[in-house]
C-alpha positions, 0 to 999 in steps of 0.5 A: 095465575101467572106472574104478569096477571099478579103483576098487572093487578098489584099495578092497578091496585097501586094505581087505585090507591094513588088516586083514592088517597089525595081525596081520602086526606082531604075529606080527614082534613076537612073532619078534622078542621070541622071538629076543632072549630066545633070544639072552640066554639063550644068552649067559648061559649061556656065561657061566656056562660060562666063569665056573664053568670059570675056577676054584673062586672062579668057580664061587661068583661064578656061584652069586651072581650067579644069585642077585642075578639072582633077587633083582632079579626079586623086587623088580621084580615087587613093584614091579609090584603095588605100581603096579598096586595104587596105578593100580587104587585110583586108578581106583576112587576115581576112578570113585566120585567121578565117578559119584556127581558124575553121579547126585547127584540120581538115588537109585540108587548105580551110583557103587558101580561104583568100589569094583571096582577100588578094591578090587583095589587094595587086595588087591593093596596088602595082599599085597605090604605083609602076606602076600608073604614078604620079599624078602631 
């Protein structure tokens, strides 16, 4: 075999190996993901087991703490659209000034393009401030 036949396979070879690898992490990723929260819980509920067999005092320390569990959860997923809000507001604005900077002698309005994620933002912002129950 000549050099440019090993050439043009050694190429391909790379080429295959480029595209393949992407989805070979991602498959890892998501084993990987899957088996720790497995993991977790399995460790919580024998946990629980042991805490709610110990006694009757157990029993109501598990309840509680599965409610504390909860209560974190509410609160870090309305910080989340709190964030989310604010990025999405950020980059609404953000958008209108730079577009209307950029036509300021065009007549047309596209800078208007911005108020999409302005206003996402913003629906976000009002449902965590006004319409999402409280958190306890």
């Amino acid at each position: 075999m000549s050099d440019s036949g090993i050439g043009a396979i050694s190429g391909a070879f790379a080429m295959i190996i480029a595209i393949v690898s992407p989805f070979v992490m991602i498959i890892f990723a998501i084993w990987f993901g899957t088996r720790k929260r497995e993991r977790e819980a399995f460790y919580k509920a024998e946990t629980m087991r042991r805490i709610t067999e110990s006694s009757r005092e157990g029993a109501k320390a598990a309840i509680d703490l599965l409610r504390e569990e909860e209560h974190l959860k509410r609160i870090k997923s309305r910080e989340g659209m709190k964030i989310g809000g604010l990025i999405c507001l950020a980059v609404g604005v953000a958008a209108v000034i730079f577009l209307w900077a950029m036509t300021k002698t065009d007549p047309g309005a596209p800078y208007l393009v911005g108020l999409v994620p302005a206003f996402i933002g913003v629906a976000l912002l009002v449902y965590v401030f006004f319409m999402a129950g409280p958190v306890e």
